[in-house]
MARVEX-220554 format. One line per 5 residues: their letters; for each residue y, z, x of C-alpha. Coordinates in pm, 1 decimal, always signed. Example, Ala and Ser with C-alpha at 12.3 -4.5 7.8 and 13.67 -1.06 7.14 Angstrom:
// residues 2
AS	-450.0,+780.0,+1230.0 ~ -106.0,+714.0,+1367.0
//
This chain:
// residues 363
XXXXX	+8095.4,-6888.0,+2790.0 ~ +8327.4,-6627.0,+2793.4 ~ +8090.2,-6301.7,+2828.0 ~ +7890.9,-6322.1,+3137.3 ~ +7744.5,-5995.5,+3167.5
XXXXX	+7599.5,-5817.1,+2886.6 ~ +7424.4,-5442.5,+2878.4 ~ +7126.4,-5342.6,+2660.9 ~ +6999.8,-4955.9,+2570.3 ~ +6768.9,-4789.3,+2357.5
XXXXX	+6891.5,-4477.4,+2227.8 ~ +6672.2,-4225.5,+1986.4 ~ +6351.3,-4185.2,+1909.3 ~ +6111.5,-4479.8,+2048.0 ~ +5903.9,-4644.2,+1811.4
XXXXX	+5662.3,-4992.7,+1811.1 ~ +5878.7,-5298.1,+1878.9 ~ +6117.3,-5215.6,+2095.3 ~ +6058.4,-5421.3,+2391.7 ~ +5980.7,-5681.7,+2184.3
XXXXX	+6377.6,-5700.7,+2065.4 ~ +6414.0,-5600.7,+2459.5 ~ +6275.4,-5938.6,+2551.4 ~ +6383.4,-6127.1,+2251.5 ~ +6768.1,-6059.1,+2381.2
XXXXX	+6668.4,-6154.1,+2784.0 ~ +6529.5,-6504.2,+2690.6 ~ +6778.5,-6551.6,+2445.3 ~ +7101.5,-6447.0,+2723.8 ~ +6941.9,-6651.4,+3034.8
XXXXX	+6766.5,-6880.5,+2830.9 ~ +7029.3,-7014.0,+2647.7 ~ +7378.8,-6901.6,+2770.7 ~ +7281.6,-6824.5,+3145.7 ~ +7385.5,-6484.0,+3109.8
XXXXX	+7342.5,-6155.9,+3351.8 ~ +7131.3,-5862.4,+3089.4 ~ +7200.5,-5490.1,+3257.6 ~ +6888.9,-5308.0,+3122.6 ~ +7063.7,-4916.6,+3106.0
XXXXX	+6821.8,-4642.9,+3120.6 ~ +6719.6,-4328.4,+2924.3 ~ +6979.6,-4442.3,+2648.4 ~ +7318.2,-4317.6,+2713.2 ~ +7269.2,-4144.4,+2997.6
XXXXX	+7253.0,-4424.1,+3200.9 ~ +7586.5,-4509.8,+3217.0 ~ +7675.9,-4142.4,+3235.6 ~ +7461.0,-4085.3,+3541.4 ~ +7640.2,-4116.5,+3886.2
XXXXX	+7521.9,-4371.9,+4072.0 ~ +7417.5,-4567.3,+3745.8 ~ +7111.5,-4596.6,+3625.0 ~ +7028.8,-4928.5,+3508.6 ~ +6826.4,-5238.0,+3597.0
XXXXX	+6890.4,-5622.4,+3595.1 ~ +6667.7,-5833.9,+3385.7 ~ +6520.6,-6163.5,+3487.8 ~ +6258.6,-6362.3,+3318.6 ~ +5989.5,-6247.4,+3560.0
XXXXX	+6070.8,-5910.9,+3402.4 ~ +5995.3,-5984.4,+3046.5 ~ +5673.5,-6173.8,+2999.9 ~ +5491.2,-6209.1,+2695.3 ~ +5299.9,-5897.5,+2763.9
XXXXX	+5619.2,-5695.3,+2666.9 ~ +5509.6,-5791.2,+2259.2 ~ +5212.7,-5579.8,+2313.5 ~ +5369.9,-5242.1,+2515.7 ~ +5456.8,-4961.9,+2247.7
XXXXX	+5804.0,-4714.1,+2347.4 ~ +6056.4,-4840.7,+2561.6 ~ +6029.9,-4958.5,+2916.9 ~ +6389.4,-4846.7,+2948.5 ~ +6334.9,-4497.8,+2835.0
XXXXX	+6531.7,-4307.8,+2580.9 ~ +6693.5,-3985.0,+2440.1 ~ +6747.7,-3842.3,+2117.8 ~ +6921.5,-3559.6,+2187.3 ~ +7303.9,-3510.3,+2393.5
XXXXX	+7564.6,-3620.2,+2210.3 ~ +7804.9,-3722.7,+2475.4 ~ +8093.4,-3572.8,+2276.7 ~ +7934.5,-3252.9,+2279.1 ~ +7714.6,-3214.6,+2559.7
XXXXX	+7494.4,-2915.1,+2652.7 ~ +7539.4,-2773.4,+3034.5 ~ +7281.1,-2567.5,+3235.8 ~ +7556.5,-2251.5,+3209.3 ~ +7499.5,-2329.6,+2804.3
XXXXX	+7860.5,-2458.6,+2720.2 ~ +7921.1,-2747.8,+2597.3 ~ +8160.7,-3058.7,+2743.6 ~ +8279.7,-3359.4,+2611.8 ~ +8131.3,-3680.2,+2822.9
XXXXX	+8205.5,-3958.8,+2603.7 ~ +8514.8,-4082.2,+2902.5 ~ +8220.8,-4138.0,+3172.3 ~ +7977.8,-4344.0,+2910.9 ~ +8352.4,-4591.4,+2912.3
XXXXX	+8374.7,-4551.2,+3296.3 ~ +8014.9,-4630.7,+3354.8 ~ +8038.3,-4975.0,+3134.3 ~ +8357.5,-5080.4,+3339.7 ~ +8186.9,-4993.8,+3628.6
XXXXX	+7871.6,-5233.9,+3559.4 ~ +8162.9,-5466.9,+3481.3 ~ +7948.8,-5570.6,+3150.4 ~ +8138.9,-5721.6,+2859.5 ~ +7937.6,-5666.8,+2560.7
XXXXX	+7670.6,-5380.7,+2488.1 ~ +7384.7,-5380.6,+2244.0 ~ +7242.7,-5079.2,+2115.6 ~ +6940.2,-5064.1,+1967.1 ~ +6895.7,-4713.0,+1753.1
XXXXX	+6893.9,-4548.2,+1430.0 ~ +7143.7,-4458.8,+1204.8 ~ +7222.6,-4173.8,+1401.6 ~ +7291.6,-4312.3,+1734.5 ~ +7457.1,-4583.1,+1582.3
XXXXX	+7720.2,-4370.6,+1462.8 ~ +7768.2,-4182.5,+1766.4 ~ +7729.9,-4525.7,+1979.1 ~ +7982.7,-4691.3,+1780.6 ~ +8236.4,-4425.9,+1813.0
XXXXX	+8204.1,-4427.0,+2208.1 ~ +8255.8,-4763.3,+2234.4 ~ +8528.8,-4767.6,+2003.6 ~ +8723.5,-4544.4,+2188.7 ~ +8637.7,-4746.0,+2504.4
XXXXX	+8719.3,-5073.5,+2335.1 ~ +8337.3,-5153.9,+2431.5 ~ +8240.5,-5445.8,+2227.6 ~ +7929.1,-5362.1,+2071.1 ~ +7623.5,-5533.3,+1845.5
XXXXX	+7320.3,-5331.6,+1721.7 ~ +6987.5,-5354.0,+1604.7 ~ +6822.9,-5105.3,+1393.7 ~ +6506.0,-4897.6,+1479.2 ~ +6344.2,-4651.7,+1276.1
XXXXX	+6034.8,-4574.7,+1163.3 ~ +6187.3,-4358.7,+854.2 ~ +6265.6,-4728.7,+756.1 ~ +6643.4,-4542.3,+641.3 ~ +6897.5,-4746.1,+810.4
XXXXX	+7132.5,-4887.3,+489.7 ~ +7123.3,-5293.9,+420.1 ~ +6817.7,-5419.1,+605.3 ~ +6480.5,-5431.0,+411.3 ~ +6315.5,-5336.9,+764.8
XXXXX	+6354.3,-5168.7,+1069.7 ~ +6191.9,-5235.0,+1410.8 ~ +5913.6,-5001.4,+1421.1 ~ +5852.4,-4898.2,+1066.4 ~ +5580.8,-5188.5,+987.6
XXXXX	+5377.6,-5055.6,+1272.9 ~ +5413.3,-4688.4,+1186.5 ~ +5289.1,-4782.3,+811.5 ~ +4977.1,-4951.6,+990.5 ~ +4918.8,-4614.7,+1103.7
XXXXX	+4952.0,-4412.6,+814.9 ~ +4714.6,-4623.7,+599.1 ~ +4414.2,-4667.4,+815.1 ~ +4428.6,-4292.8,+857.5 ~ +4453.3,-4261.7,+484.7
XXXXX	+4171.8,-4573.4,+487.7 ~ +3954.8,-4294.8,+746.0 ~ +3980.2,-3979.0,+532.8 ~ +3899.6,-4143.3,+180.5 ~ +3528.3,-4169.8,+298.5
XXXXX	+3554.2,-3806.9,+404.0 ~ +3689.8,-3668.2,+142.0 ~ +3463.0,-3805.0,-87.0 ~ +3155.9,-3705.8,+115.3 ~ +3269.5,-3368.2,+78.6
XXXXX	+3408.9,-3321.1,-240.3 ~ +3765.2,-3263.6,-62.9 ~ +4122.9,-3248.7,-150.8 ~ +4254.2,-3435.1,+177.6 ~ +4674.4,-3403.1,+248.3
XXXXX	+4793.6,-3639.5,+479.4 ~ +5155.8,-3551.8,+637.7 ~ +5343.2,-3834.0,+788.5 ~ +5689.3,-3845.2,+907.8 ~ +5990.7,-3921.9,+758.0
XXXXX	+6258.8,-3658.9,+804.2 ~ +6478.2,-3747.8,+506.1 ~ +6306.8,-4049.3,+316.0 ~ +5982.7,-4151.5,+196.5 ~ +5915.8,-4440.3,+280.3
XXXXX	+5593.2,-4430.6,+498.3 ~ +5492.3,-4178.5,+281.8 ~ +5507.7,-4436.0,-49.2 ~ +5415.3,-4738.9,+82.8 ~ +5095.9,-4564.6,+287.1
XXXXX	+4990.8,-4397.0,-87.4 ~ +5069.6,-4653.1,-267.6 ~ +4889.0,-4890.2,-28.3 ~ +4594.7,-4619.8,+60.5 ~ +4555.4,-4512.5,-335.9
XXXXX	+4621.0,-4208.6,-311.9 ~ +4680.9,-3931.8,-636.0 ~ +4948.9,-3792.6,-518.5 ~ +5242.0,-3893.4,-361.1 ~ +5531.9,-3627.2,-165.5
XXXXX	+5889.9,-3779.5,-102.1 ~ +6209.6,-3598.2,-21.5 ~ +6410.1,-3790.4,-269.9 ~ +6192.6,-3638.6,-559.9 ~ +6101.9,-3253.7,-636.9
XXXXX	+5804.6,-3177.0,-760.3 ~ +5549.4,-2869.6,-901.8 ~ +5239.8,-2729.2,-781.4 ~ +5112.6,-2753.7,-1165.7 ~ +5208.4,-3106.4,-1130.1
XXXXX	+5000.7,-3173.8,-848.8 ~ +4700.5,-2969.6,-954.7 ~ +4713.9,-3146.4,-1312.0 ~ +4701.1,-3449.6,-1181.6 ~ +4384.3,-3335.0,-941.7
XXXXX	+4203.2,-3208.9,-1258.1 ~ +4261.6,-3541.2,-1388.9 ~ +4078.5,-3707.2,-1125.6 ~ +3785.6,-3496.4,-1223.6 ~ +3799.8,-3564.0,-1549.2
XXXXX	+3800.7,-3896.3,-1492.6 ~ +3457.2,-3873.8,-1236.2 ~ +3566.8,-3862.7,-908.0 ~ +3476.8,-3579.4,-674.1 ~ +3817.3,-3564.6,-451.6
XXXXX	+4213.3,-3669.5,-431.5 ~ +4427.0,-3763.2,-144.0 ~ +4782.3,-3639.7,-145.2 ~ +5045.2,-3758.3,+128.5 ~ +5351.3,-3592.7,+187.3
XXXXX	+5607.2,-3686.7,+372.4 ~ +5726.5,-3413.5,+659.0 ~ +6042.7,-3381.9,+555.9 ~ +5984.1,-3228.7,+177.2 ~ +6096.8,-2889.5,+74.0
XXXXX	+5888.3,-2688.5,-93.9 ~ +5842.4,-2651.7,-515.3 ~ +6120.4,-2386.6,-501.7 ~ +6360.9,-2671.5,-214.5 ~ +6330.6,-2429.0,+109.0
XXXXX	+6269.5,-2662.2,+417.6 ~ +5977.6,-2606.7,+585.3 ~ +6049.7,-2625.4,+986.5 ~ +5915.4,-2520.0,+1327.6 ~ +6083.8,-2376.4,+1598.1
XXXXX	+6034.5,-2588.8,+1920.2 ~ +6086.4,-2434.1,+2286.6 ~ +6430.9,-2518.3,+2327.8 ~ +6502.3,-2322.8,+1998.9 ~ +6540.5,-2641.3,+1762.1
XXXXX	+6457.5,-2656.1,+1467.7 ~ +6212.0,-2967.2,+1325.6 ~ +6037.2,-3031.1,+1045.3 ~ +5645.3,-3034.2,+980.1 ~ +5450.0,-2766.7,+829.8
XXXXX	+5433.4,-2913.8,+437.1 ~ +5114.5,-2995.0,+453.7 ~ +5008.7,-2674.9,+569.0 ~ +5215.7,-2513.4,+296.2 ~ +5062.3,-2740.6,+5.5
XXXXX	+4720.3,-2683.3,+83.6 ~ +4747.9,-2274.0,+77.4 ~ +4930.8,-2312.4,-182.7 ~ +4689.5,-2534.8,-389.7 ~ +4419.4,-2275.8,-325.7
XXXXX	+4476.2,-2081.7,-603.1 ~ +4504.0,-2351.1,-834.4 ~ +4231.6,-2614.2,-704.0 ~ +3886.1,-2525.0,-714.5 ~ +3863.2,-2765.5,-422.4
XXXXX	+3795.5,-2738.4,-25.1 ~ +4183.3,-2850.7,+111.8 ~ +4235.6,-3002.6,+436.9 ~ +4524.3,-3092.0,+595.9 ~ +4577.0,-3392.6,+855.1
XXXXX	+4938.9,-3438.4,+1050.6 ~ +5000.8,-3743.8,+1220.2 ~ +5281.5,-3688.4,+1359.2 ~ +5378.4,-3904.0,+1699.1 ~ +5069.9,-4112.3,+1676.9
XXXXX	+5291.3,-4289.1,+1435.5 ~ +5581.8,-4403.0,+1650.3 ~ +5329.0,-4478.9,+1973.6 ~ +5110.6,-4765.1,+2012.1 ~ +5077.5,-5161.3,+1968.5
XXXXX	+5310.2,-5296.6,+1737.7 ~ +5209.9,-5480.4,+1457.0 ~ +5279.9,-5843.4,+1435.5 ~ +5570.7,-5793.7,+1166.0 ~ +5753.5,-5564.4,+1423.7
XXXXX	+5718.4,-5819.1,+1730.6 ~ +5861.3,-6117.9,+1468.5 ~ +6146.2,-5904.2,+1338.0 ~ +6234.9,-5804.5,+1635.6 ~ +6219.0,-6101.4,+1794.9
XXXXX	+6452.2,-6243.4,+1579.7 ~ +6676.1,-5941.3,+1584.2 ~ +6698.1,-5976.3,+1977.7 ~ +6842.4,-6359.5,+1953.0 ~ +7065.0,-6269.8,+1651.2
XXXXX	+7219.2,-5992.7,+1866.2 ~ +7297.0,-6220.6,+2137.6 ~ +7405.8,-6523.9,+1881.6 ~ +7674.8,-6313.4,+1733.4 ~ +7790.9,-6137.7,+2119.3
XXXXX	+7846.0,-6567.2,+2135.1 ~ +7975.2,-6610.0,+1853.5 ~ +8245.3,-6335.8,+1927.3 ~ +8133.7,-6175.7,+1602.1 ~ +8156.7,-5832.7,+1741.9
XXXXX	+8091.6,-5430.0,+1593.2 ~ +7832.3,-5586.7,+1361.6 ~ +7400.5,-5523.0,+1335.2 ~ +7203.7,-5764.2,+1286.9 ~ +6992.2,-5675.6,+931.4
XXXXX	+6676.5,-5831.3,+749.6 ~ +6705.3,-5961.4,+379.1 ~ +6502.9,-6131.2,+178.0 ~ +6341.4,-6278.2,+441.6 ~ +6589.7,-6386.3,+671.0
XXXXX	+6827.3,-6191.5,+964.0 ~ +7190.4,-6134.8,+844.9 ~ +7450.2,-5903.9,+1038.2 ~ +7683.5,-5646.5,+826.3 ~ +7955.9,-5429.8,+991.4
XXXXX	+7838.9,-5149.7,+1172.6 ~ +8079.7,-4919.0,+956.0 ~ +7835.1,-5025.7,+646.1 ~ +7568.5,-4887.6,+856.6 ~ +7636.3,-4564.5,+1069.9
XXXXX	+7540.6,-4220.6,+950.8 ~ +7442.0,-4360.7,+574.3 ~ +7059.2,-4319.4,+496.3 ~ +6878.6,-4581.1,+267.1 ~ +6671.1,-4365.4,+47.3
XXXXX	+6370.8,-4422.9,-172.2 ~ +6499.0,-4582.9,-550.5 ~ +6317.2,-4301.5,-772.9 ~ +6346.1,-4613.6,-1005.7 ~ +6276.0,-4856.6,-786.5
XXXXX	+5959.2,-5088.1,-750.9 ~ +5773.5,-4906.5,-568.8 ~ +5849.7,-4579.0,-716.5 ~ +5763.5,-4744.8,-1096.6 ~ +5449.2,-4879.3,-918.8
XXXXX	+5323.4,-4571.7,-851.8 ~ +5383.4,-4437.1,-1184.5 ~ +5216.4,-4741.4,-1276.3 ~ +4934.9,-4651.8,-1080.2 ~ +4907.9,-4314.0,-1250.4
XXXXX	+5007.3,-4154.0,-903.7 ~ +5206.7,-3812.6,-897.8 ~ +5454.0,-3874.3,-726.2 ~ +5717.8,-3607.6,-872.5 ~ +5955.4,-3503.5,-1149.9
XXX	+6239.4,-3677.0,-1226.0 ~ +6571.9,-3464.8,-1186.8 ~ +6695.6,-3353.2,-1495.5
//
């Protein structure tokens, strides 16, 4: 075989699954093909770092236990674009020519990035202008990366969301409670339909739909009506409010994130509820933990694809999953464009269905 010598990183936020593709592309290289894998750590950085920071794989390094461990063992980052990186005297330099000089320098021949649709796009345009030959595999628990039905990581962060929305039902109904659950999703829904929709909740919050307060309280007063003593409403962090200002926070280093909805809905829905409103935000517990069996399998199978196609010298392609099976589309169909929820779509038209709020449709 041609390519000898192959690199792997995880770049953006972690999520459940990761090592699973991380192992999935080791067997696969030595297994098959007798390949060197170059493990490069904390993302991009690795390569940037001086010495290099990386590690060789062998299969003593990636036993079966790997399925089980949540994050990444290589680390990650989701924040330094190497084009545009921040210094300590707070200017900014462009880094992108020692990410190239670091590959040569490993002497790899083909990199795989696993990432979102974010550092896909900045990924891809570093090792396009290195001539880097590149594969990825998506990760995301948003679920938002365009033409794959699933990303590693978002099965196990839906796990998440609906046993917590399995564990407040019982309290909520104990004590006559309007529960909101927050969960993340910074630009699409998707947790945030498929947990309600799966959890039966009343009410269902989704960036890709606005809503009103006199929508959501109607649709509690119906619940009444029809004899039950609470509602559970889950939002997803990333809504605006009734009138479309985004509700952030200011973190330490003066960046701005969202979270806070849930907070916002419930004093809010004060006035209009005669209802005791509490508020649960799950935040990080959703990317951490074991993954769930669907995320090792697709994974799994992403990991071999990536290395099939670095084979096949089918190059600047990710590996996808539809209906059922892994394809690969060209990473240009893929960078920096967000899969959204369908407001017609199945699920949306099953939770209508359902009788579930989940918004108004846009005029």
């Amino acid at each position: 075989m041609a390519t000898k010598r192959i690199g792997i990183l995880t770049s953006g936020g972690d999520c459940a699954g990761l090592n699973a593709a991380l192992r999935a592309v080791v067997h696969r290289a030595i297994r098959n093909y007798g390949w060197r894998v170059f493990g490069i750590r904390d993302g991009s950085m690795g390569l940037m770092e001086r010495p290099l920071d990386f590690v060789e794989f062998d299969l003593s390094l990636v036993t079966g236990d790997m399925l089980r461990l949540g994050g990444t063992i290589l680390g990650t980052i989701n924040k330094g674009d190497p084009f545009h990186y921040p210094m300590p005297d707070g200017t900014f330099r462009d880094r992108s020519s020692e990410f190239v000089e670091g590959y040569r320098e490993l002497g790899i021949e083909a990199l795989v990035v696993i990432g979102g649709d974010g550092s896909m796009r900045i990924l891809n345009q570093l090792c396009r202008q290195g001539g880097i030959p590149m594969v990825g595999i998506p990760k995301t628990i948003d679920n938002d990366v365009a033409h794959t039905d699933y990303a590693i990581g978002f099965s196990t962060a839906l796990d998440v969301a609906g046993e917590a929305i399995d564990r407040l039902a019982p309290t909520a109904a104990s004590h006559h409670r309007v529960m909101i659950l927050e969960v993340m999703g910074r630009d699409v829904g998707h947790i945030a339909i498929n947990a309600g929709v799966a959890g039966g909740a009343d009410v269902i919050l989704i960036p890709e739909l606005p809503y009103t307060l006199e929508g959501i309280a109607n649709k509690i007063a119906d619940v009444r009506a029809e004899g039950r003593n609470h509602a559970l409403l889950v939002v997803a962090e990333g809504c605006r409010t009734e009138t479309g200002e985004s509700i952030t926070k200011i973190q330490s280093g003066g960046e701005a994130r969202y979270g806070g909805i849930g907070q916002y809905l419930a004093a809010r829905l004060t006035d209009l509820v005669d209802a005791e409103t509490r508020v649960t935000v799950l935040g990080h517990v959703q990317r951490g933990g074991v993954p769930s069996m669907r995320d090792r399998v697709i994974a799994s199978a992403f990991g071999v694809h990536a290395v099939d196609l670095i084979s096949a010298g089918r190059l600047g392609r990710v590996v996808a999953w539809q209906h059922g099976q892994v394809v690969d589309v060209p990473i240009t169909d893929v960078a920096n464009i967000t899969r959204a929820v369908d407001p017609f779509g199945t699920l949306a038209q099953t939770a209508r269905g359902l009788g579930i709020y989940i918004g108004e449709m846009a005029s």
